[in-house]
VEXDREN-2710 file (C-alpha; in Angstrom, 1 decimal):
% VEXDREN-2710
k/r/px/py/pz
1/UNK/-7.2/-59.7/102.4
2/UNK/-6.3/-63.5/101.1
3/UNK/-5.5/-64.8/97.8
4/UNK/-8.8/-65.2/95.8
5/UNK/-9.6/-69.2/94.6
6/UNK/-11.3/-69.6/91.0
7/UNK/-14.2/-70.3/93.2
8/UNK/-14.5/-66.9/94.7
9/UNK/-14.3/-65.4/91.5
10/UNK/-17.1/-67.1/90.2
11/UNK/-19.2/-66.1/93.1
12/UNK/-18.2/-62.4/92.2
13/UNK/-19.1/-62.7/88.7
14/UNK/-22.4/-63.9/90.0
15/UNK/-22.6/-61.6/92.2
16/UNK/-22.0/-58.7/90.2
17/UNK/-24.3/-59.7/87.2
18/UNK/-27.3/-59.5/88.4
19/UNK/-30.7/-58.6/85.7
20/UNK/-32.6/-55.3/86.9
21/UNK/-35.8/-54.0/85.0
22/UNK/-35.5/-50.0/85.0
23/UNK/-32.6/-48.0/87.1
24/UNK/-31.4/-49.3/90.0
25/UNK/-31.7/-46.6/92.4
26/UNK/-35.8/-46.0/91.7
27/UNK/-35.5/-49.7/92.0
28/UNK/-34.4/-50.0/95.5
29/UNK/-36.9/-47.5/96.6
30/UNK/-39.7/-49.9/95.1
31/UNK/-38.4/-52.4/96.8
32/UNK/-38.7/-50.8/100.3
33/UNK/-42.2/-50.3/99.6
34/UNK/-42.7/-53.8/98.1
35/UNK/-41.7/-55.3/101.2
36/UNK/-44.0/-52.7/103.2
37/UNK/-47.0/-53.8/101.2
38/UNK/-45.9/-57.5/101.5
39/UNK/-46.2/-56.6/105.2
40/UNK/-49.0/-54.9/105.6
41/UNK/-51.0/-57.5/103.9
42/UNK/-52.1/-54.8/101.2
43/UNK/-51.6/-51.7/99.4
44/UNK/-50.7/-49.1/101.6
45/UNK/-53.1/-45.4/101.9
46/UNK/-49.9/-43.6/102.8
47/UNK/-46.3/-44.2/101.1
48/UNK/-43.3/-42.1/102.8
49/UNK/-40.0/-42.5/101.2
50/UNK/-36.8/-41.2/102.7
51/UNK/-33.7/-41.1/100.9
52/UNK/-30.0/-40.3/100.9
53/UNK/-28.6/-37.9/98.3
54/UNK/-27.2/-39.8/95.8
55/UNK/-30.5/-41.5/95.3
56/UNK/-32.0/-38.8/94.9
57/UNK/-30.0/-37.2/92.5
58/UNK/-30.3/-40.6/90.4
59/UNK/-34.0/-40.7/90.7
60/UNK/-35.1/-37.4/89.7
61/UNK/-35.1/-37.6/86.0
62/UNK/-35.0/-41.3/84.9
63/UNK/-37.7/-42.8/83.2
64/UNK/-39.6/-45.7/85.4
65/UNK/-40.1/-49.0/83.1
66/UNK/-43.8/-49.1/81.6
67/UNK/-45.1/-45.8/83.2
68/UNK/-44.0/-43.0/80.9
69/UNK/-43.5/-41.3/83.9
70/UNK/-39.8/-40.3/85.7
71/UNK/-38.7/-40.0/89.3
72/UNK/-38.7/-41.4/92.3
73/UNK/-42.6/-41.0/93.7
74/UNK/-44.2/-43.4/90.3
75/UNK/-41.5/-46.0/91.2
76/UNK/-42.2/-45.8/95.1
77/UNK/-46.0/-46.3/93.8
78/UNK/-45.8/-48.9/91.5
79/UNK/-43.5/-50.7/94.1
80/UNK/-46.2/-50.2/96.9
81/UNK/-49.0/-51.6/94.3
82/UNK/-47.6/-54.4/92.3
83/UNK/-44.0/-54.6/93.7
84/UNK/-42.7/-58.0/94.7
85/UNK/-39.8/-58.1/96.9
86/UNK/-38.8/-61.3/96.1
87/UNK/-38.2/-60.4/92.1
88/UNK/-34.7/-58.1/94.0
89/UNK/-34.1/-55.7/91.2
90/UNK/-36.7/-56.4/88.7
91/UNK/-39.2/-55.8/91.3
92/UNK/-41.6/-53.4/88.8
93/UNK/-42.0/-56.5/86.8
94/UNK/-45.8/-56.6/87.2
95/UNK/-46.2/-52.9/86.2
96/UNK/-48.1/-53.7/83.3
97/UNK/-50.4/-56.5/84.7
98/UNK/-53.9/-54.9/85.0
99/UNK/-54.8/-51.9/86.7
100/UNK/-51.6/-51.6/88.6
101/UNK/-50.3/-48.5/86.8
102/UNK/-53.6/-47.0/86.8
103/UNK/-53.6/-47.5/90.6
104/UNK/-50.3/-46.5/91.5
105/UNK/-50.4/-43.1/89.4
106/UNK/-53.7/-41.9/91.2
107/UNK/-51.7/-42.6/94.4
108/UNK/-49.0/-39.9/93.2
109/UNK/-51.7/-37.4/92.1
110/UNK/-53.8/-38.2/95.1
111/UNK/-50.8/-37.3/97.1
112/UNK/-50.4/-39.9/98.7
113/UNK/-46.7/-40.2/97.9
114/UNK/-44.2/-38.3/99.3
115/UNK/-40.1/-38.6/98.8
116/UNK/-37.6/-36.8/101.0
117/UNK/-33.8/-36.3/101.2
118/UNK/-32.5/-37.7/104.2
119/UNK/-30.0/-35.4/105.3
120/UNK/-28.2/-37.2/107.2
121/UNK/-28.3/-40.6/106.0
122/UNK/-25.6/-43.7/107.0
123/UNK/-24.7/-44.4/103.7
124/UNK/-24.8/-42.8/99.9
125/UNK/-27.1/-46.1/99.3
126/UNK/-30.1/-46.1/101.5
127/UNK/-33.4/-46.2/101.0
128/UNK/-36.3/-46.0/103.6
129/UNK/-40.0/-46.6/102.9
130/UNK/-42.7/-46.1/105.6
131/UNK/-46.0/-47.6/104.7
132/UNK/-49.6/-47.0/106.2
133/UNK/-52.8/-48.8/106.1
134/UNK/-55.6/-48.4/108.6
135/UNK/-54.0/-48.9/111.7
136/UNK/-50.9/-50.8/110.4
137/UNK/-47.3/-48.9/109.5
138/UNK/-44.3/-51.1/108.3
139/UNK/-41.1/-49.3/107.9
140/UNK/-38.7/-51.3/105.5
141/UNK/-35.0/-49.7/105.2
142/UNK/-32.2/-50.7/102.3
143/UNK/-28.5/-49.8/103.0
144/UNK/-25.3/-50.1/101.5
145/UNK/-26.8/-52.3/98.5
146/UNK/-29.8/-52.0/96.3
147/UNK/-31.3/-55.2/97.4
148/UNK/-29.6/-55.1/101.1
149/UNK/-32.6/-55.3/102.9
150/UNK/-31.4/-54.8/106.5
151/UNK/-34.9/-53.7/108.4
152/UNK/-38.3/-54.1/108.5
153/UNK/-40.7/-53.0/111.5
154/UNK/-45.0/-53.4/112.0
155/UNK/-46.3/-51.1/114.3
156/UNK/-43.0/-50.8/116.0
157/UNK/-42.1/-54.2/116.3
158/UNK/-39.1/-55.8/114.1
159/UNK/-40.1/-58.4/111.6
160/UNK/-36.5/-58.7/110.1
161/UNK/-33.5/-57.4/111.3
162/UNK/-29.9/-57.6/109.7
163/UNK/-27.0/-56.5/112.1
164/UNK/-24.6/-54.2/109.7
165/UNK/-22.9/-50.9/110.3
166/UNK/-21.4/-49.2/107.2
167/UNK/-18.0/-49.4/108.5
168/UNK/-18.4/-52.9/108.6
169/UNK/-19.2/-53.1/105.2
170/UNK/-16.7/-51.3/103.9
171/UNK/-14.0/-53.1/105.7
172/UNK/-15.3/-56.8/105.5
173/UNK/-12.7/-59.4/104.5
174/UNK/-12.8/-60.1/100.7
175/UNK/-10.6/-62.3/98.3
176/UNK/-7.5/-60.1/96.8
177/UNK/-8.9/-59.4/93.4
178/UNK/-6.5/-58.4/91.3
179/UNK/-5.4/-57.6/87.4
180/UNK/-2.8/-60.6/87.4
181/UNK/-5.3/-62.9/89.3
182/UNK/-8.0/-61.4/87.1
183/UNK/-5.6/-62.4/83.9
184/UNK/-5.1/-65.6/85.1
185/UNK/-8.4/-67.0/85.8
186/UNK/-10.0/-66.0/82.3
187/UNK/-7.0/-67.9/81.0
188/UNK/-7.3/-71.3/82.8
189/UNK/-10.8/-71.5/84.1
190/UNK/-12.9/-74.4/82.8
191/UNK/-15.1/-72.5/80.1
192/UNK/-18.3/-74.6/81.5
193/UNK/-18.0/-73.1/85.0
194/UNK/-18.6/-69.3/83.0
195/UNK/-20.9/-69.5/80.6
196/UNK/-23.7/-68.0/82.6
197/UNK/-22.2/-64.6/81.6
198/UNK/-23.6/-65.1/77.9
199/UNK/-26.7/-64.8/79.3
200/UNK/-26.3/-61.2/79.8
201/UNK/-24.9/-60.6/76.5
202/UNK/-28.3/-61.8/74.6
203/UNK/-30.4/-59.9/77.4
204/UNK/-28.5/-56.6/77.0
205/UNK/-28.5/-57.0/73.2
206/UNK/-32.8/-57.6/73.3
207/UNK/-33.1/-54.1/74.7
208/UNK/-30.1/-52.6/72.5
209/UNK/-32.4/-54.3/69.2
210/UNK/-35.1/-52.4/71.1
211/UNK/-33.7/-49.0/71.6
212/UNK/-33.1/-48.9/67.9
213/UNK/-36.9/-50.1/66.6
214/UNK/-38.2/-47.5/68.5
215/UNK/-37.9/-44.0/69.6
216/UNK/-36.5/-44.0/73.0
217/UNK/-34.7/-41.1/74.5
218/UNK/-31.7/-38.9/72.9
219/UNK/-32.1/-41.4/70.1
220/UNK/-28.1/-41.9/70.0
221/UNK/-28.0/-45.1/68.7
222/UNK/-30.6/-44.6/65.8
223/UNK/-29.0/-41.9/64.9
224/UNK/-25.3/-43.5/64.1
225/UNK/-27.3/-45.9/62.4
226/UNK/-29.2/-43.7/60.0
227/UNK/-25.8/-42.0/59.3
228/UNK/-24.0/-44.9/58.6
229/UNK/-26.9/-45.7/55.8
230/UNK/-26.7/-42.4/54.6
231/UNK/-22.6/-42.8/54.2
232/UNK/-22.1/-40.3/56.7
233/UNK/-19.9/-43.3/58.7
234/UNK/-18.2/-46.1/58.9
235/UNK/-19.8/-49.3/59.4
236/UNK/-16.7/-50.3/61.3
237/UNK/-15.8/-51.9/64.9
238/UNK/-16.4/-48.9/66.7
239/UNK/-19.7/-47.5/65.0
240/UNK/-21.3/-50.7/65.8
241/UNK/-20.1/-50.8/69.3
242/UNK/-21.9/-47.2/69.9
243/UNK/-25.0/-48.2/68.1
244/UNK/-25.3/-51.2/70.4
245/UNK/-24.0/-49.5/73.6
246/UNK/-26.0/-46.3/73.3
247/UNK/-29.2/-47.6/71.9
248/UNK/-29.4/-50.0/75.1
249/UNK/-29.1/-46.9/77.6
250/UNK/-31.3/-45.3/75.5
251/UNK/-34.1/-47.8/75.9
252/UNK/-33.0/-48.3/79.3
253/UNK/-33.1/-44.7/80.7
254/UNK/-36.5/-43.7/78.8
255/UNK/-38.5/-46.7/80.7
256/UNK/-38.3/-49.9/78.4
257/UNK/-40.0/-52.6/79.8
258/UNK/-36.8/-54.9/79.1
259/UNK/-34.6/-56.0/81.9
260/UNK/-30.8/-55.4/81.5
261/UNK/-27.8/-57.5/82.7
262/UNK/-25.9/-55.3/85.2
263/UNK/-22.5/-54.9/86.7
264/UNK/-22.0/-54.1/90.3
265/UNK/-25.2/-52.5/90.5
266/UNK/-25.6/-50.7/87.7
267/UNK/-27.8/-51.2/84.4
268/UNK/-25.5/-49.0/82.0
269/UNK/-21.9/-50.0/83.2
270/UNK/-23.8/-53.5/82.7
271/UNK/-24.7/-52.3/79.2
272/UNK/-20.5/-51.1/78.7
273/UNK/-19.1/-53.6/79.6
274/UNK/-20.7/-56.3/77.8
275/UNK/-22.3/-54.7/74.4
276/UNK/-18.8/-53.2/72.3
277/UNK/-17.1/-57.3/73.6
278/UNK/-19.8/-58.9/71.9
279/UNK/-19.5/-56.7/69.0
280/UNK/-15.8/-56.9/68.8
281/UNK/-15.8/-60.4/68.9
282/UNK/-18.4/-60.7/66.0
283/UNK/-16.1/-58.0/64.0
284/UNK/-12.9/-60.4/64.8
285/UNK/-15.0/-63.3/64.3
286/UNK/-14.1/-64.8/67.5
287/UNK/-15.2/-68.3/68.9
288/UNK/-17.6/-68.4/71.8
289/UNK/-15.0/-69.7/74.0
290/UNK/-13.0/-66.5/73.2
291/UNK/-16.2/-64.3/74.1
292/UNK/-16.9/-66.0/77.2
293/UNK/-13.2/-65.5/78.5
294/UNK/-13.5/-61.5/77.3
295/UNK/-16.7/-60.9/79.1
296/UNK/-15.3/-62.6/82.2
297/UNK/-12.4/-60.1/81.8
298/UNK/-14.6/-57.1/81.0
299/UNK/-17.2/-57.6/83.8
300/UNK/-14.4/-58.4/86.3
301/UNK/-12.1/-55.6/85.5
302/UNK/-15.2/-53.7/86.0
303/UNK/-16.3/-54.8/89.2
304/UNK/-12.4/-54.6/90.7
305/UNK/-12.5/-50.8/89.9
306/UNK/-15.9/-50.5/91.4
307/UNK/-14.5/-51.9/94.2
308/UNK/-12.4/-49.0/95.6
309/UNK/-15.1/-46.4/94.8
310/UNK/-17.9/-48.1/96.2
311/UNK/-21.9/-47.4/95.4
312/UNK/-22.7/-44.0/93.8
313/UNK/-19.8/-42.2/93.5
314/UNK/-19.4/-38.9/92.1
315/UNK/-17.5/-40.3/89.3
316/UNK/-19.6/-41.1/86.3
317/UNK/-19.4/-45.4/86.3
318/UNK/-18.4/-45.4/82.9
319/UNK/-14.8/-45.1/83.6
320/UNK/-15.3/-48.7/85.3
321/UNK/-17.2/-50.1/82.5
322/UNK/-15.4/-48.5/79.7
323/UNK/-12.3/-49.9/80.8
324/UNK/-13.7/-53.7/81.7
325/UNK/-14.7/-53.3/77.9
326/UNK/-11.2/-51.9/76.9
327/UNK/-9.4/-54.4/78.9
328/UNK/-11.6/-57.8/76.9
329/UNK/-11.5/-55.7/73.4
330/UNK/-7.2/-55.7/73.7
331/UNK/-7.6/-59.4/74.6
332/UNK/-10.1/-60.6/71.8
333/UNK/-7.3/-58.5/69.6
334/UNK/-4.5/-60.9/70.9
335/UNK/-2.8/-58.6/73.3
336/UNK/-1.3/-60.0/76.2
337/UNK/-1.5/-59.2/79.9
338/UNK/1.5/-56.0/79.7
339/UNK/-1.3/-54.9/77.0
340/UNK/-4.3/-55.2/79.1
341/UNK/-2.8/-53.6/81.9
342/UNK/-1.6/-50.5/79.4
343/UNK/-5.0/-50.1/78.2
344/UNK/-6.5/-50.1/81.4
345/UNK/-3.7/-46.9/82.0
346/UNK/-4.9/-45.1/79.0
347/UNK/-9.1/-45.3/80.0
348/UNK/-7.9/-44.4/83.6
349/UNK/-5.4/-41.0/81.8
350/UNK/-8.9/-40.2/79.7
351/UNK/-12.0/-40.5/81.7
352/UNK/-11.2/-40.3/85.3
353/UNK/-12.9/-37.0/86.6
354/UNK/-16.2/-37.4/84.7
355/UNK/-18.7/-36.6/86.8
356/UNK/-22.1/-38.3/87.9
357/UNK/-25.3/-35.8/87.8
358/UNK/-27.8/-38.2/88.3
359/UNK/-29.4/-41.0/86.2
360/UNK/-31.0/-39.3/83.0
361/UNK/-31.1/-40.2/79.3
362/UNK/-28.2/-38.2/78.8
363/UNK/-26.5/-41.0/80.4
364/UNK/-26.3/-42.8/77.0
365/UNK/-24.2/-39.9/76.1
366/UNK/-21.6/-40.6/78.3
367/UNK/-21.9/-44.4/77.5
368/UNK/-20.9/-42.8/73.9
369/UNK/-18.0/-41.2/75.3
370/UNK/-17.0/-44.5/77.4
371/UNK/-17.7/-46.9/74.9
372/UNK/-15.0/-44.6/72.0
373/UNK/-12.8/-44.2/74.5
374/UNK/-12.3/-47.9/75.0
375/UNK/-12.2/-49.4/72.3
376/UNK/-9.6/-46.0/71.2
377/UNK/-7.4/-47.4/74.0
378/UNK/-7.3/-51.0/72.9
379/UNK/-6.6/-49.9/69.6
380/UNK/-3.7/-47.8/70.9
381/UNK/-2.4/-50.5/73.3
382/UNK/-2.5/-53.2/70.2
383/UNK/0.1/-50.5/68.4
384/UNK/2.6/-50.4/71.6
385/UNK/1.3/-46.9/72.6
386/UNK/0.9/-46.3/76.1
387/UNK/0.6/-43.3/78.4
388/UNK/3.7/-42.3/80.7
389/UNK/3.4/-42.8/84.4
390/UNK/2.8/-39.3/85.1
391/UNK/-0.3/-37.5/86.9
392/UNK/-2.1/-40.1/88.6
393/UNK/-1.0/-43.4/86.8
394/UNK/1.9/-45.4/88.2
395/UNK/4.2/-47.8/87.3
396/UNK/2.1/-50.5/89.6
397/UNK/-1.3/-51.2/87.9
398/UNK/-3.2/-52.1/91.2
399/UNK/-2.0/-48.8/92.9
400/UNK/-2.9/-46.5/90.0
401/UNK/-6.9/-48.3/90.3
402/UNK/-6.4/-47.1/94.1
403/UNK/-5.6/-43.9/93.1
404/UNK/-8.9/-43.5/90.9
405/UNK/-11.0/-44.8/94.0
406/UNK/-9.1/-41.8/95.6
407/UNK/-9.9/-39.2/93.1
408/UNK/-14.0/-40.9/93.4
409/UNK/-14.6/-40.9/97.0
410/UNK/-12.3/-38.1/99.0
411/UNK/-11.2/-35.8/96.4
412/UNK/-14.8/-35.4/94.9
413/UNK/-16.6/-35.2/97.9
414/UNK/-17.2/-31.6/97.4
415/UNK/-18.2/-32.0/93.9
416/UNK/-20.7/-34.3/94.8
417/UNK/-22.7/-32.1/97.3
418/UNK/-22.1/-29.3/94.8
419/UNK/-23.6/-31.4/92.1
420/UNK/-26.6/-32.2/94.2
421/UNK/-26.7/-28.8/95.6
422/UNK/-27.6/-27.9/92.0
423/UNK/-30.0/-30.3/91.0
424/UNK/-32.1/-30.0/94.3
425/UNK/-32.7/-26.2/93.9
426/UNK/-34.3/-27.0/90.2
427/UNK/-36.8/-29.5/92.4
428/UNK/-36.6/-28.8/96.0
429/UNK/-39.3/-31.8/96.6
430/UNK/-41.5/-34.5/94.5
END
C-alpha cells in the first residue's frame, strides 16, 4: 500500500457515496436480471436467481421499493420487467411506471420466479440471474460488489466478460487510508472539491421527513417524536438525531419509493453516518463549511472500517457508521484529532459483536442503538473520558480497526452460518 493523495480520497468518497432506491442486496439481484432482459431483447418467461448466503439472508424480509411486497423473488421480477442496468443501484426506479408492478407480481405468482442459495458461491456478494425467452437464455452474474457486473452469456456465448478472481480483489493495491491521513485531509482540503457530499445529506433527510409523515415500519422515529410532544423526552441533540436516523431506515426498509445516499454499499450505514452530523451541526449551529468537513470525516471514517471487514459481514454495519458519525459529532464539538481517535475507541469497546441477521425493519432498531451510542461517545470523549486499552482496543488506533475486521470476518465465521442456518429453516425456499 502507498500514501493516499487528496485526489484518491476524493475518488473514495465518490466512490463510496453512491444513491440506491430500496436495499442493496435485492438490488443487485434486479440488476442481474435487468441486464438479462436488456439482453434478451425483452422480458424474460423464466427468471432463475442464484444467490450466495449472505444475500439471501438480507433479502428475505426487506420490503422492495413501491411493491408492498418483501424478498428477493418481487425484486428479481421487477428487475426482469422494468429494471434498467444502467440506473446501477436505483435500478427499480421505473417500478411505478405503468403496468410494470402488475406484470412483475403475476410473474412471482405464475411461478415463474425462482431464488436459490448457492452453496457454494466465490464470494459473500454474488448474485446470478439466468433469463429465458423462447429460445434465448442470458446468464448475467455480480460478484464481489453490488454493481460489479463481471459476466454476461446468450445462449452460451459471452457478451461481457470482466477478468476478476476474489483473491484479487481482496488483495488489490489501494491508497493507505488512515485516521491521521483521514484527519488531515478534512482539515486542509479545498471545501469546493467536497461539496458533493451535501447532496446526500438533503437526499437522506427527504426520506427521513418521509418516514415520519407516514406510517412505515417499526414506526421508531414517530414514535420519539410523539413522545417528545407529549413531554415524555427531550427535544435535545440526541432525540433528534434518532428521530432523523431511525425514521429514514424506517421508510427505507418498509419500501419507500425514495432513494437514499449510501456508504460503501449500504443504504442504512448511509443513513448513520450522515443524518445525527447534520443534526448536530444544526444543534451547534455550525457553518456549512464545518458540515461539509464532518460529513467527509464521518463517511470516510466509515468507509476505512468497512475496509477490513469487507461486503456482508456478520457484524451488524452500524458499528462502522455509528462511529463515522461519532468521529464528525467530536469534531463539530471542537475536539481535536487525540479526541476523534478516543471516540472511535469507545464505539469500537460498545458495539463490536453486534450481529447482522439479515436486512429487516428491525434494522432501524439497531440504527437506534448506533446512532446513541455515538453521539454517547462523542459526548464522553468531549469530557476527557476514554476507555483503557484493554480487550481488543490498543494503544495504536489503526491496529485496534484491524482488530475489529478480525472479530467481523474470522472470528464470526461460525456465527454467520449459524445465523443463516436459522433463518433458512423458517423459509427453506421463495
Amino acid at each position: 500500500m502507498y500514501q493516499v493523495t487528496d485526489e484518491q480520497i476524493i475518488e473514495i468518497l465518490r466512490q463510496e457515496s453512491v444513491p440506491a432506491l430500496g436495499c442493496t442486496e435485492p438490488v443487485a439481484c434486479a440488476l442481474a436480471c435487468a441486464r438479462c432482459r436488456e439482453e434478451l431483447g425483452g422480458v424474460p418467461e423464466q427468471i432463475e436467481v442464484w444467490v450466495s448466503g449472505n444475500i439471501y439472508k438480507n433479502g428475505m424480509g426487506v420490503g422492495i421499493p413501491g411493491s408492498g411486497m418483501t424478498g428477493l423473488p418481487i425484486a428479481a421480477a421487477l428487475g426482469a420487467v422494468c429494471g434498467k442496468s444502467m440506473y446501477g443501484l436505483e435500478v427499480l426506479k421505473d417500478v411505478s411506471v405503468g403496468d410494470n408492478l402488475e406484470v412483475a407480481k403475476n410473474k412471482v405468482t405464475e411461478g415463474a420466479v425462482s431464488v436459490k442459495m448457492k452453496e457454494d458461491a466465490v464470494d459473500k456478494l454474488y448474485a446470478e440471474a439466468i433469463c429465458r425467452k423462447g429460445n434465448d437464455t442470458v446468464r448475467t452474474v455480480i460478484v464481489h460488489a453490488h454493481t460489479n457486473i463481471v459476466l454476461v452469456e446468450k445462449n452460451g456465448e459471452t457478451v461481457f466478460k470482466k477478468e476478476y478472481t476474489v483473491d484479487a480483489c481482496d488483495k488489490k493495491e489501494r491508497p493507505e487510508l488512515s485516521v491521521a491521513r483521514i484527519w488531515d485531509f478534512i482539515q486542509t482540503v479545498d471545501i469546493s472539491r467536497i461539496e458533493f457530499i451535501l447532496q446526500g445529506a438533503e437526499m437522506n433527510k427527504a426520506i427521513s421527513n418521509e418516514g415520519l409523515k407516514s406510517a412505515y415500519g417499526l414506526q421508531i422515529g414517530r414514535t420519539l417524536q410523539e413522545n417528545i410532544a407529549k413531554g415524555l423526552l427531550e427535544d435535545d441533540l440526541l432525540n433528534n438525531a434518532l428521530i432523523q436516523a431511525t425514521a429514514a431506515s424506517d421508510a427505507r426498509m418498509d419500501g419507500c419509493e425514495k432513494p437514499v445516499m449510501t456508504n460503501s454499499g449500504s443504504g442504512n450505514q448511509g443513513i448513520t453516518v450522515i443524518l445525527p452530523v447534520v443534526v448536530a451541526a444544526e444543534r451547534l449551529a455550525s457553518t456549512r463549511e464545518q458540515l461539509t468537513r464532518a460529513l467527509a470525516l464521518s463517511n470516510l471514517i466509515a468507509a476505512h472500517i468497512h475496509y477490513y471487514l469487507g461486503h456482508l459481514s456478520a457484524l451488524c454495519g452500524i458499528l462502522i457508521a455509528g462511529t463515522g458519525s461519532a468521529s464528525a459529532i467530536t469534531y463539530l464539538m471542537g475536539g481535536d484529532y487525540d479526541k476523534v481517535v478516543n471516540t472511535i475507541k469507545t464505539m469500537c469497546s460498545n458495539l463490536t459483536g453486534m450481529m447482522c441477521d439479515g436486512a429487516k425493519q428491525g434494522c432501524a432498531l439497531k440504527v437506534y442503538s448506533g446512532v446513541s451510542a455515538a453521539v454517547q461517545a462523542a459526548l464522553l470523549s468531549m469530557k476527557g473520558i476514554r476507555t483503557n486499552n484493554d480487550g481488543i482496543i490498543e494503544d495504536d488506533i489503526e491496529q485496534t480497526i484491524r482488530n475489529v475486521g478480525i472479530i467481523g470476518t474470522a472470528g464470526m465465521e461460525q456465527t454467520d452460518k449459524t445465523i443463516l442456518d436459522i433463518m433458512t429453516k423458517k423459509r427453506t425456499n421463495y
